[in-house]
Structures are given as C-alpha cells and as structure tokens.
C-alpha positions, 0 to 999 in steps of 0.5 A: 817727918814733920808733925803739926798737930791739929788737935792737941787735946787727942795728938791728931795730925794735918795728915790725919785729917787729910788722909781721913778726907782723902778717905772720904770725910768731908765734915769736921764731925767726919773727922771727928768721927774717925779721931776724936779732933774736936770733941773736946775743946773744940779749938781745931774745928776751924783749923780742920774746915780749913784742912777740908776746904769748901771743894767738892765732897765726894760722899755729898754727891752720892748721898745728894743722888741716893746712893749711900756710902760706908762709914768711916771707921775709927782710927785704930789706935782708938778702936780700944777706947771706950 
C-alpha cells in the first residue's frame, strides 16, 4: 500500500483524512481534531480542503436542522499524547 503523506509534520496519510471524512469530518479543523494535520506548520490545510472537496457534509446538514452529532475522537495512536 502505497502511503502519501498529507501532513508531514505528524505522518498522517490521504487515507487518514478520507477515512476521518468518511467517518464524518467535514472541516480541516475536523480533521485537525482527530489527527493533528495542520496544527503545526499548517502547509497541508490546502491539501486536506482538497481531500474534502466542496460536497455535501453530512454532519452540516444535521446541525443546519437541530439535530447534533458525536464528536470525532482522536486517533488512537494519538490518544496518550498530551
């Protein structure tokens, strides 16, 4: 398996982020959320709003009617990280 690193300041994959957005994440500070892309150097933003594309957010379109959704949780090779 071929990996393309996204963000190389925390190792996180395009399979990262499209399984975090298949899961629901919607926003780069979604994903940021569940892997810490972004929050460093910030040069992969661009590439994870590319990853996401400009589609319909599920999670959008239930907060836009009321309804709320879950959280994302971190990723778990990150959930010791303090």
């Amino acid at each position: 398996m071929n990996r393309v690193y996204v963000c190389s300041c925390f190792g996180v994959t395009d399979q990262q982020v499209k399984e975090h957005a298949a899961a629901g994440a919607c926003t780069p500070r979604q994903i940021a959320s569940a892997t810490k892309a972004g929050t460093d150097c910030g040069s992969c933003v661009r590439t994870i709003q590319g990853l996401l594309g400009r589609g319909a957010c599920p999670r959008r379109e239930l907060l836009d009617k009321g309804r709320t959704t879950s959280v994302l949780a971190p990723a778990p090779e990150l959930a010791d990280v303090a």
